[in-house]
C-alpha positions as CSV (number, residue, x, y, z in Angstrom):
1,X,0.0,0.0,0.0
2,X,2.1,3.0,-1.0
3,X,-0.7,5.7,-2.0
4,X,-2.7,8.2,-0.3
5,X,-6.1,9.2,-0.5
6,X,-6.0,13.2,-1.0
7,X,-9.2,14.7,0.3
8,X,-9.2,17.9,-1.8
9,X,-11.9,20.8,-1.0
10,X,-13.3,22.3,-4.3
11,X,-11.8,25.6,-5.6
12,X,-13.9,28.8,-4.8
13,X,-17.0,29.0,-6.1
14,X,-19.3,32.2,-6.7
15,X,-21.5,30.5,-4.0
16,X,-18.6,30.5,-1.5
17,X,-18.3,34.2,-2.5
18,X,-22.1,35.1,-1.6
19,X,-21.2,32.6,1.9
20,X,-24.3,30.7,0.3
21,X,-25.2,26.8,1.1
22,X,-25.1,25.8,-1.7
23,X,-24.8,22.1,-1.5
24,X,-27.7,20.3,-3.9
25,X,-25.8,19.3,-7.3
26,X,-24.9,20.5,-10.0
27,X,-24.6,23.6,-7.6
28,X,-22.7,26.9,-8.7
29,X,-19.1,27.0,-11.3
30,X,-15.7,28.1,-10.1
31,X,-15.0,31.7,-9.9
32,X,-11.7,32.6,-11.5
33,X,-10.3,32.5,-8.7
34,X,-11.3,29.1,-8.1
35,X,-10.0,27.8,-11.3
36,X,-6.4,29.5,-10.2
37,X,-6.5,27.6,-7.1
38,X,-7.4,24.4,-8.5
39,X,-3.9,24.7,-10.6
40,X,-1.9,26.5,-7.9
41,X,-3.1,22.7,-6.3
42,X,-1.6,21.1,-8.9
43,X,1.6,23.0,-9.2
44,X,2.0,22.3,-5.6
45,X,1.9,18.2,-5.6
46,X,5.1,16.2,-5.4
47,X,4.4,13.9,-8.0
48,X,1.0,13.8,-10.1
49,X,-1.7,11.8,-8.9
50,X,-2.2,8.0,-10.0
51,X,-6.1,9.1,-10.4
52,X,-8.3,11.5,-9.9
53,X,-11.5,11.1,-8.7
54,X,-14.7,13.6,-8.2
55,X,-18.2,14.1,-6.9
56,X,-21.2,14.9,-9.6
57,X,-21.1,19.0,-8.4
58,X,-20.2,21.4,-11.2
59,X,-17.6,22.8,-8.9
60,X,-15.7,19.2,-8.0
61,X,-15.7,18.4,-12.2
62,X,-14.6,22.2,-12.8
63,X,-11.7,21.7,-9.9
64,X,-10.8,17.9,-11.1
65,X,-10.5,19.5,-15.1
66,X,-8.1,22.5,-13.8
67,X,-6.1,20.1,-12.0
68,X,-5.9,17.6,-15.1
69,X,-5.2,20.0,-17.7
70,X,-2.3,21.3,-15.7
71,X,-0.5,18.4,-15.2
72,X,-1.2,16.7,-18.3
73,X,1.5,18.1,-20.2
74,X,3.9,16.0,-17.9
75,X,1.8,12.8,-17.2
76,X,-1.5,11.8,-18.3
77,X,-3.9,11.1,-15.1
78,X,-7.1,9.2,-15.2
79,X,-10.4,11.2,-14.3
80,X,-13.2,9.6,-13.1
81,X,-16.7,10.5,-11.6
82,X,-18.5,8.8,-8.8
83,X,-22.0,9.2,-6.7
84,X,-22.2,9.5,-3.2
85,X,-19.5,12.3,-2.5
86,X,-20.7,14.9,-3.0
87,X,-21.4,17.8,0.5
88,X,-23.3,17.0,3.4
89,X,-27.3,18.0,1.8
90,X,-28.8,21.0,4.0
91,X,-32.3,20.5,3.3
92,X,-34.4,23.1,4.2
93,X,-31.5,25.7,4.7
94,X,-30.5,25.3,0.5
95,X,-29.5,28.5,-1.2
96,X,-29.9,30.6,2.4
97,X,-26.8,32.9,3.4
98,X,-27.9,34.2,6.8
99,X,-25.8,34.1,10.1
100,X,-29.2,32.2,11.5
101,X,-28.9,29.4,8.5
102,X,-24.9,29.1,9.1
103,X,-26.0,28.5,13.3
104,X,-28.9,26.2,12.2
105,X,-26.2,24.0,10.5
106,X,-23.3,24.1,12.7
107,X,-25.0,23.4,15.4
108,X,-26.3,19.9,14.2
109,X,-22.4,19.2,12.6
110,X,-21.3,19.9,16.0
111,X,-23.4,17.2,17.1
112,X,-22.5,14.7,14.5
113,X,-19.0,15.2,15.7
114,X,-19.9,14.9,19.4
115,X,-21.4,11.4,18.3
116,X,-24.9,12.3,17.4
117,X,-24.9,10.8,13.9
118,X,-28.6,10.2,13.9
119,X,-29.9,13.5,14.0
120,X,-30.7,15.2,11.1
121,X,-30.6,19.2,9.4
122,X,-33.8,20.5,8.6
123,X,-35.0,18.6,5.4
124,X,-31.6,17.2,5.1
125,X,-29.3,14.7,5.7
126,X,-28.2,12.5,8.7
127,X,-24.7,12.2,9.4
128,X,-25.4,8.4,9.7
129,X,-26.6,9.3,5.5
130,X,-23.6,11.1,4.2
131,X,-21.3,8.1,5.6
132,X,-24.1,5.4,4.2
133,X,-23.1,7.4,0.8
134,X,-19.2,8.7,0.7
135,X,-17.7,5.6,2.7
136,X,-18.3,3.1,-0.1
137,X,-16.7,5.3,-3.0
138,X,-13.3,5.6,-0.2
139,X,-13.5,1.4,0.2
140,X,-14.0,1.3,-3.7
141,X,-11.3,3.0,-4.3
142,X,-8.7,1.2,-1.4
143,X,-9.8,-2.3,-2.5
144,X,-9.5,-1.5,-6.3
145,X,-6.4,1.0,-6.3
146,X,-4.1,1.2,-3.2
147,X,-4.7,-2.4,-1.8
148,X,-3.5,-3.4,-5.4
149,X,0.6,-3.4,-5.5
150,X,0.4,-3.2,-8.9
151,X,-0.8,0.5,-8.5
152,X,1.3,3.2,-7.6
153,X,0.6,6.7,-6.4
154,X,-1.7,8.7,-4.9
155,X,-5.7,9.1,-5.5
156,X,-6.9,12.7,-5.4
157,X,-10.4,12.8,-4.5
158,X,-11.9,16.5,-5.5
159,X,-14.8,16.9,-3.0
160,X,-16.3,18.9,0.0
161,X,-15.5,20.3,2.7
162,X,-18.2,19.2,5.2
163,X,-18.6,16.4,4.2
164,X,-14.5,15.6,4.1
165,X,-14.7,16.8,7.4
166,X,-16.8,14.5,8.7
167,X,-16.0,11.8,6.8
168,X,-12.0,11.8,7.6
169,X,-12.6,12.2,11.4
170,X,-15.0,8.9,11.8
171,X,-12.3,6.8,9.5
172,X,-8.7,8.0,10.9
173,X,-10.1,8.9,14.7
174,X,-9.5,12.6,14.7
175,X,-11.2,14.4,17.2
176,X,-14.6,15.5,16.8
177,X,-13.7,19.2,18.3
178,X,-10.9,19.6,16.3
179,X,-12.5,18.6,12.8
180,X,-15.5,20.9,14.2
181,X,-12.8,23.9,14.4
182,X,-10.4,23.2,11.8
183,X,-12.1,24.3,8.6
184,X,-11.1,23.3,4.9
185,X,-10.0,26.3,2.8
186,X,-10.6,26.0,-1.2
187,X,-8.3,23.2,-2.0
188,X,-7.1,22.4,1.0
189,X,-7.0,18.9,1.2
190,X,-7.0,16.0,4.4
191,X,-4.6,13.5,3.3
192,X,-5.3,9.7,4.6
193,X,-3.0,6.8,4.6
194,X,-4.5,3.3,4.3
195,X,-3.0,1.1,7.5
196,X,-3.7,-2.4,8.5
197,X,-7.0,-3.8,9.0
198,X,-8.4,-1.8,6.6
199,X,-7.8,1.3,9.1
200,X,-6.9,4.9,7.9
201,X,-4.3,7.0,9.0
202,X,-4.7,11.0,9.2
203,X,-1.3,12.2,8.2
204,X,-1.8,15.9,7.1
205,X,-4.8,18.4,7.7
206,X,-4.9,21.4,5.6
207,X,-1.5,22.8,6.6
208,X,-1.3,20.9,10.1
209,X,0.3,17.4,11.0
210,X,-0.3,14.9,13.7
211,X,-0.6,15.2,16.5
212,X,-3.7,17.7,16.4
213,X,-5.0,19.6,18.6
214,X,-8.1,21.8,19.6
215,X,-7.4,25.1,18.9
216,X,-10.3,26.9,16.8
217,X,-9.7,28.4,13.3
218,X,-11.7,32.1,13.1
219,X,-12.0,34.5,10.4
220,X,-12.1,38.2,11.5
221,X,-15.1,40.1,9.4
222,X,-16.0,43.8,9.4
223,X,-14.4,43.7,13.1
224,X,-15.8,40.2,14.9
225,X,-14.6,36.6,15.1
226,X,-16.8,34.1,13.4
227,X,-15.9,30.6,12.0
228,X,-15.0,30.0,8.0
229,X,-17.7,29.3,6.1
230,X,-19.8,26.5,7.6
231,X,-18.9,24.0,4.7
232,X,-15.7,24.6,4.9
């Protein structure tokens, strides 16, 4: 087993810009911006990819194509598409960018990260539902690719934030309070290395390593302290 599953966050998208949950697909495009990141991301890698994988949402394909067409020129990297990881569905607060929305939704993902997987947003989805959906794609991909020693490299897997989030603390053990605090910025990525027993190892967060701790992660706006963006 010598690859890595690299849990990338989608580049910036105009929704991002109006702070608007926006997570039912196709959802909104890249801004510039966005596309930029999305090949900053892939100036930035080591080595290219082995694959590249993404959800159904406009801005996962946009962010997976950027990253492809960037390093194609030195490696060709398969592309594919798969169902069931795409962001964490917010029901009833779709499309809403109000400080009361963000607090409606952070308060239930603080609660799926203090073990309350059951409980569901608004409308929306369960935690115990987004892990029904996103953690067979992750053991598709380990039985098919990095449990195979005939395949080599890494699998970047273009997705979203919440739902990476989520989905990275229950398989590698992170703590609940510090997936809660530690948001993803566009394309930042959690990187997971598959151990035995079919286990997962966190070994990078965005920019931090093991061993993590709790310390929140705030953005200052128009003078106060408030958490990134919710899906973040």
């Amino acid at each position: 087993m010598t690859g890595r599953l690299v849990l990338l966050r989608h580049g910036q998208t105009h929704s991002n810009v109006d702070r608007r949950l926006d997570t039912r697909p196709p959802g909104a495009e890249l801004t510039d911006l966005g596309r930029d990141q999305a090949r900053t991301f892939a100036r930035t890698l080591s080595r290219p990819p082995a694959l590249i994988v993404h959800s159904i949402a406009t801005r996962a394909v946009q962010t997976a194509t950027q990253i492809s067409a960037e390093i194609s020129a030195e490696v060709a990297v398969g592309m594919r598409e798969f169902e069931g990881i795409h962001e964490v569905q917010v029901g009833d607060l779709e499309n809403r960018s109000d400080e009361a929305a963000h607090d409606d939704f952070n308060a239930i993902y603080q609660r799926w990260h203090g073990g309350e997987l059951g409980i569901a947003l608004p409308g929306g989805e369960s935690a115990h539902h987004v892990l029904d959906r996103y953690l067979p794609v992750l053991d598709k991909l380990r039985m098919h690719y990095l449990d195979d020693d005939r395949f080599h490299g890494d699998i970047v897997v273009v997705s979203h934030g919440a739902a990476i989030r989520l989905v990275a603390s229950v398989l590698a053990g992170v703590d609940g309070r510090f997936a809660v605090d530690h948001h993803l910025a566009n394309t930042e990525s959690v990187v997971l290395a598959p151990i035995t027993d079919g286990r997962w190892s966190c070994v990078r967060w965005g920019s931090l390593s093991p061993p993590y701790g709790t310390e929140p992660t705030v953005t200052r706006v128009r003078g106060t302290v408030r958490s990134a963006d919710p899906m973040g």
